[in-house]
N, C-alpha and C positions, 0 to 999 in steps of 0.2 A: 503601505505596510504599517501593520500598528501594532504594540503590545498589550499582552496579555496575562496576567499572572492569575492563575485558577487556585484559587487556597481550598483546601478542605481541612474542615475543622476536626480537631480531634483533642476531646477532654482528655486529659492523664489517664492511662491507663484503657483508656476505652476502644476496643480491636474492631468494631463495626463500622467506625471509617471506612474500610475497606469494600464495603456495600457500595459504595461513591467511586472507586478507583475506577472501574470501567466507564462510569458515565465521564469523569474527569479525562482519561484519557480519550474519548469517545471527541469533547469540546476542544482536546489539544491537538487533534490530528485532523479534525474539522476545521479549525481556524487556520492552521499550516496548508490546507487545501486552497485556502480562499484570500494567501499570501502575507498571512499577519504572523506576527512570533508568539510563542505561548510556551509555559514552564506551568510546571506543576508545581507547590508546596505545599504544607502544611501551618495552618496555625502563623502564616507571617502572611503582609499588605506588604504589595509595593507601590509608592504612593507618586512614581513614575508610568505606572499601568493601569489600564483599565482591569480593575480586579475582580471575578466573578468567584463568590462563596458557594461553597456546595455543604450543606450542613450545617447553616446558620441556627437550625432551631437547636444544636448542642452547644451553643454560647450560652454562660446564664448571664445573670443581669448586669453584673458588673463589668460583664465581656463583652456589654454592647452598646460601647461609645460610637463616637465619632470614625465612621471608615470613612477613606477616599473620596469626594465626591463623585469620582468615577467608579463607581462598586457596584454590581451587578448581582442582586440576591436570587440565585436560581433556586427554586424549591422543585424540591422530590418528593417531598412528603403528603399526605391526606390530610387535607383542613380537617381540621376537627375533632383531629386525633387528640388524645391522652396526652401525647408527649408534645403537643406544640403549647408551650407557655403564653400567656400574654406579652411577655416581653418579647416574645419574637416575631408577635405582628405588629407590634410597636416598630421596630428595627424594622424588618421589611416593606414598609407604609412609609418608610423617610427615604430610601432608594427606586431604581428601577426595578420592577421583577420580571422574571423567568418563571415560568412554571409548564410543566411537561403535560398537564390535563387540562382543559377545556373545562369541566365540572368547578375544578378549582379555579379558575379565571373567574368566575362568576362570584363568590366567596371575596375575592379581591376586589374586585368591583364594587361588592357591596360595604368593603371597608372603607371607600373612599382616600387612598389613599394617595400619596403627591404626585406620583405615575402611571399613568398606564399599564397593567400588567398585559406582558409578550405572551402568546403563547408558541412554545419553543419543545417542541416534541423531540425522541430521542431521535437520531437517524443513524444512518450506516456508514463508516469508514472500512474500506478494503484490513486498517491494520489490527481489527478486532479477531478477522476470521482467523485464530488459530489453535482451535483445536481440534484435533483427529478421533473418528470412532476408532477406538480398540478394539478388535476380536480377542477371546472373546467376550461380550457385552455381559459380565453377568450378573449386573444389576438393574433388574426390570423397571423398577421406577426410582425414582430421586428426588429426594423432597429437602431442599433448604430454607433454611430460617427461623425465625422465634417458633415454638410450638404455642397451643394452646387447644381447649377443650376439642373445637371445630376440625382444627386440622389434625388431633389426634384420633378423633374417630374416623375421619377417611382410612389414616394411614393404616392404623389395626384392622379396618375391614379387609384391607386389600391385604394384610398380612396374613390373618386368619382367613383370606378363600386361596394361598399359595402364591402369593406373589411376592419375587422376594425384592421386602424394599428396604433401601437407604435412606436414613434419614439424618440429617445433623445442622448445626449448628454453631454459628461461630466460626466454620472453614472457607478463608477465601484464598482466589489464589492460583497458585501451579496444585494447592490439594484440590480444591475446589473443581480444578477444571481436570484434573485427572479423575475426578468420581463422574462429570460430566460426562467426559470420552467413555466410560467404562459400564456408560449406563444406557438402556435402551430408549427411555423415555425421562421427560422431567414434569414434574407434576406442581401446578401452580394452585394454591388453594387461599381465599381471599382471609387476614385476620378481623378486620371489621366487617362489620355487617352492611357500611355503605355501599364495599364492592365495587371499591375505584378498581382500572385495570392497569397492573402492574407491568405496563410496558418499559420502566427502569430497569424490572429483573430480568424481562421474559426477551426483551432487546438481545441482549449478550446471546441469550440461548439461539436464537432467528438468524442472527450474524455467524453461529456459526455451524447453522443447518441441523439445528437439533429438534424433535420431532416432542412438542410442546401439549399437554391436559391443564386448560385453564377453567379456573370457574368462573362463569361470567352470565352476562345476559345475551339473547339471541344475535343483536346488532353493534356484542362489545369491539367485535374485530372487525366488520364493516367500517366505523366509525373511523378507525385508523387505518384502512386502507390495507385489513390482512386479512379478510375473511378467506378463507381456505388455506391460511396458511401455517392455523393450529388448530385444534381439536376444542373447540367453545361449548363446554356444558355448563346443567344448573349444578345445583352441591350435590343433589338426591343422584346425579347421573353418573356422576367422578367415579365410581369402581365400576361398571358396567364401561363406560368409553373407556380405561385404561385396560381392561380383559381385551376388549377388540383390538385394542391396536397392540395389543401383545399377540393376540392371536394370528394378524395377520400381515407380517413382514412388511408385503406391497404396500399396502395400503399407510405402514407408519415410514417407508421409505418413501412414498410420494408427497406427504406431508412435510418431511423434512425439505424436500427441494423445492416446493412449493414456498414454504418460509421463510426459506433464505432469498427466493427468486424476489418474492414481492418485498419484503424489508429492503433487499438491495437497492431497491428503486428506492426507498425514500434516503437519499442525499441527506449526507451529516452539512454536508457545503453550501446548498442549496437553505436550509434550512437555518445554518447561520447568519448565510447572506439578508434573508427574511428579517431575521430577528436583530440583526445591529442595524439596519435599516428603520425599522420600527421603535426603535429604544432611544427616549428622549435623550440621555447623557452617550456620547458618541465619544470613541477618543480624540484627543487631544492631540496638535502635534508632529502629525503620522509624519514617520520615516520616509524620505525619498525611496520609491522602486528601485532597486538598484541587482539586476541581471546576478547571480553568483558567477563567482569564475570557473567551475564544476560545471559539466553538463555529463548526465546519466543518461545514457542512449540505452534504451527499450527501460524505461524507470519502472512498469508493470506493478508488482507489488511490493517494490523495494522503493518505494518513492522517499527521497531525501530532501530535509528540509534546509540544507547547504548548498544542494545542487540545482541546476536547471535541469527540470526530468522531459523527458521527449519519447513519448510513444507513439506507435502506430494506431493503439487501441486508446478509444477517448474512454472505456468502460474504466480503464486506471485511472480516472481524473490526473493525467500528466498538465504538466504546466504548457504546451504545444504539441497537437497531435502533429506529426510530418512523419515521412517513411524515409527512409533513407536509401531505399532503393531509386529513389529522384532525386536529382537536383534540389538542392534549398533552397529555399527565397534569397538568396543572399541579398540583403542592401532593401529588401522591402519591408513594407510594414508588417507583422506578427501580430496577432491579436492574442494575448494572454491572460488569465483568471488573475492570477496571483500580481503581476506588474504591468497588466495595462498594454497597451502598445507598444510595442521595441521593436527594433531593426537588429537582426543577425548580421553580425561584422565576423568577416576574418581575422583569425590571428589573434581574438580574445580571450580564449578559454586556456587557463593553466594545464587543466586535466580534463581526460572525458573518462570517463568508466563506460562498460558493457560486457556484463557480465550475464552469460547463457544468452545471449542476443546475434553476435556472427552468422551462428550457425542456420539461422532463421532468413537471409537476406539473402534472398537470389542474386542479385545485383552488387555482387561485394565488391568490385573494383569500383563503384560508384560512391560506397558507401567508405571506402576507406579512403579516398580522395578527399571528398567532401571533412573527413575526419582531420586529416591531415591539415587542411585548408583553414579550418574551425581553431587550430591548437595555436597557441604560438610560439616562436623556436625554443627550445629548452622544452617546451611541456608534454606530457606523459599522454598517453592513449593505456590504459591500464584495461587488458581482457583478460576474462575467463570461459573458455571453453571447451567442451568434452573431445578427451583425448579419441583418436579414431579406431583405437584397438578396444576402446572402452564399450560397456554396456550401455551409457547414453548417448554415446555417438548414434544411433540409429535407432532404438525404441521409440524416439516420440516422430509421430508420422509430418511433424512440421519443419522437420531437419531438412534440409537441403544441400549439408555440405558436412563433412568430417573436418579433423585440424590434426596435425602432425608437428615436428618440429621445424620441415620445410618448408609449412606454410606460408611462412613470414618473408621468402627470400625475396620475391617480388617487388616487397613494399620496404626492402632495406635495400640488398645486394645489386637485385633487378630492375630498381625504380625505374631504367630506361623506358622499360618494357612495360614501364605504366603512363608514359609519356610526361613523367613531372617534368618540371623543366627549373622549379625556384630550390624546391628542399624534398628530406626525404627523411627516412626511420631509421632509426637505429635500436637494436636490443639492448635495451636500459636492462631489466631483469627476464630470469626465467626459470621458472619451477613448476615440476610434474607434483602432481597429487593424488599418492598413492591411493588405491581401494582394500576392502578387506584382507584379498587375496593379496594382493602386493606386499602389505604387511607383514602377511606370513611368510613369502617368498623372501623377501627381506631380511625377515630372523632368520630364516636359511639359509644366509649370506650372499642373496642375488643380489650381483650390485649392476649399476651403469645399464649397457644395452640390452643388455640379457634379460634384467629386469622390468626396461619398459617396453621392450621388445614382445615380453610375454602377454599374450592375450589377456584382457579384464585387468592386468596388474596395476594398470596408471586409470582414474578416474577423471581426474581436470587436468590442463593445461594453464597455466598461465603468464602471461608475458606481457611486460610494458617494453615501451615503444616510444623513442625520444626523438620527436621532430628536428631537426636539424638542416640548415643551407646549405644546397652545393655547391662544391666545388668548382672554380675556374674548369678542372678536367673533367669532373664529372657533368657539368654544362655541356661542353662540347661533346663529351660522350652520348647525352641524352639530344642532343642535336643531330647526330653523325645517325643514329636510331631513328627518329624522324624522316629527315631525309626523302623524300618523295620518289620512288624510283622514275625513269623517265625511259619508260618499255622501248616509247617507237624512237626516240636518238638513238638510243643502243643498237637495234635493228639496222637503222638505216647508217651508222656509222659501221656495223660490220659488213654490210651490204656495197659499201662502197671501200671497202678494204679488198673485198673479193675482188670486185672489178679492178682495180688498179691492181691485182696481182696476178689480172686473167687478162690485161694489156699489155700488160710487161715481159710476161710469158711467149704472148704472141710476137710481140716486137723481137726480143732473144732468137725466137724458133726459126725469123724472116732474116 
């Protein structure tokens, strides 16, 4: 495990940083995949961290001393452009680089400069995908970023034949990505005439199933491994593809799932691991692996960089796939991305979480054993899940079990009945989570059973769960429970009660 401090620059006053924020977080939750630490800032070095700059070329001259010798200049931008100074291949030519285009690799090369340049494409982290289409969509196309001659004449075309578009500048963001959800298509049109391909902007869109018009050449999205998974025209073509796939639903709905399908494949982790691999200044130092005392059972897309995450599905990059409808390896070896090798011990984990996960595991008594086993005394089992009178109790066709308030008696009151024999749960806390309806029902002064009593009123459950030793009595209880009956003694000691009561009889009668 090693550190990371990811700086992006940002002159006074200058709002288009924010162009950088997704790819920044994009490198921060890719390095947390592949078990290193990483923070975000601005405009500050930590000279403890391997430091990768995002927006070096808005340093001016005097900005561009002496960084870290561990600093990692990743470029986003198109050699060649207007806005890259000399002083910033100056700067970039004294460290490692990063560069997300292949075109530009070459450009670097021919700078000769002290390193190697990486090439280090954008990839996919599950924690990008979040934004939702809204119905209804009613803006057809979407066009962000600087304007200029080229891309004001696409846009008027497609204004003036009825298309109604958006267009701005400047907005990143929760605006940003609410014009996104709001819109049916997004429209990429190139400012230079080089015609590099803007997979920095058009990433974000892929990641989260947005249904993409780029202008490009024939083999721009083969090259990166997305042919079919946007709509690749020349410039002359851009209102004629955007009319089609306005016109025709299917066709810009399979395009979206397409896009997301193939992006997803390329690994933000995978693509890391590549590129600190290949990068002569490596950090320094690394941190011992060292297991958190958290484990996140079903970590899915709530993956935690505090926690040990454990899924079923390796599609979440969990730090160990296992099911917990088995038995754990306990005491063997674990093979894991993030720390290497480690052995599962009992009794080391403070807290587990699992939330929206119960409900999904056939095999719960196996599964809450094992949990039990996994905590150590004093530590919490903290769930969440859908109350049984609720609406999620049974919509998703993967549920397997509802939850109540008596679900828990087993694994506290009943432990006998689960055969523990060392320790057992206790209700640390517990709170219902009311739904819309509930709310209302509430203002109408339902209180206590009445209230979750009523159907749809309660939405979640939740309750922690404090492992605890038994008792000297509770021992013997769960002994006395055990207990093997022993059918044929029984039999044959009543069997001879009979008879000594059917000789005795006779003898009396004689």
């Amino acid at each position: 495990m090693a550190n990371f401090h990811i700086t992006l620059i940002r002159p006074a006053g200058y709002q288009h940083t924010e162009a950088f924020r997704e790819i920044a977080e994009t490198l921060q939750f890719g390095l947390h995949s592949i078990g290193h630490r990483a923070e975000i800032r601005e405009n500050a070095i930590d000279s403890s961290a391997t430091n990768i700059i995002l927006g070096a070329h808005l340093l001016s001259t005097r900005d561009t001393g002496q960084f870290p010798e561990r600093t990692i200049i990743y470029n986003l931008e198109q050699l060649g452009g207007a806005r890259l100074a000399p002083s910033f291949y100056e700067l970039a030519c004294r460290y490692p680089i990063w560069d997300y285009d292949l075109g530009n690799l070459e450009k670097w090369k021919s700078l000769q400069c002290k390193y190697s340049p990486v090439h280090v494409p954008i990839g996919y982290v599950p924690e990008l995908r979040r934004i939702s289409a809204k119905q209804p969509q009613e803006i057809d196309v979407l066009f962000y970023g600087s304007l200029n001659e080229r891309r004001n004449r696409i846009l008027d075309q497609l204004r003036d034949s009825g298309i109604r578009v958006h267009k701005v500048f400047g907005v990143y963001g929760e605006k940003r990505d609410s014009l996104i959800a709001r819109s049916k298509l997004v429209l990429n049109i190139h400012y230079y005439k080089t015609k590099i391909f803007e997979i920095a902007r058009i990433s974000y869109l892929l990641a989260n199933g947005k249904a993409v018009v780029t202008e490009g050449l024939p083999n721009t999205a083969a090259e990166h491994g997305l042919e079919g998974g946007l709509l690749v025209v020349p410039y002359e073509s851009l209102v004629d593809s955007c009319h089609r796939l306005l016109q025709h639903d299917e066709e810009r709905r399979a395009l979206e799932s397409l896009g997301f399908e193939l992006f997803s494949h390329r690994k933000e982790s995978a693509i890391l691991s590549n590129a600190l691999e290949a990068t002569t200044v490596m950090p320094a130092n690394p941190a011992p692996a060292i297991v958190p005392r958290k484990l996140n059972l079903g970590s899915g897309k709530d993956w935690r960089q505090d926690h040990f995450n454990i899924d079923v599905d390796s599609y979440w990059q969990p730090d160990a796939v296992l099911d917990f409808n088995l038995p754990l390896p306990i005491g063997e070896g674990l093979s894991t991305q993030r720390f290497g090798t480690i052995t599962l011990q009992n009794n080391y984990f403070d807290e587990i979480i699992s939330n929206d996960v119960l409900e999904h595991i056939r095999n719960l008594t196996t599964a809450m054993t094992t949990c039990l086993n996994l905590l150590r005394v004093g530590g919490l089992f903290k769930i969440a899940v859908p109350y049984d009178l609720s609406w999620g109790a049974w919509q998703d066709p993967t549920h397997v079990r509802a939850f109540n308030e008596r679900s828990w008696l087993y694994y506290t009151d009943w432990f006998w009945y689960m055969g523990w024999t060392e320790a057992r749960f206790d209700i640390a806390a517990f709170d219902l989570t009311l739904s819309p309806i509930g709310e209302a029902l509430r203002q109408q002064n339902m209180k206590g059973e009445d209230l979750a009593r009523h159907p749809r009123a309660v939405d979640h459950m939740r309750v922690a769960l404090r492992k605890r030793l038994l008792t000297d009595a509770e021992k013997q209880q769960v002994q006395g429970y055990l207990k093997r009956p022993n059918r044929n003694a029984d039999q044959l000691a009543i069997a001879q009660a009979q008879g000594q009561n059917a000789t005795s009889g006779l003898v009396t009668s004689v």
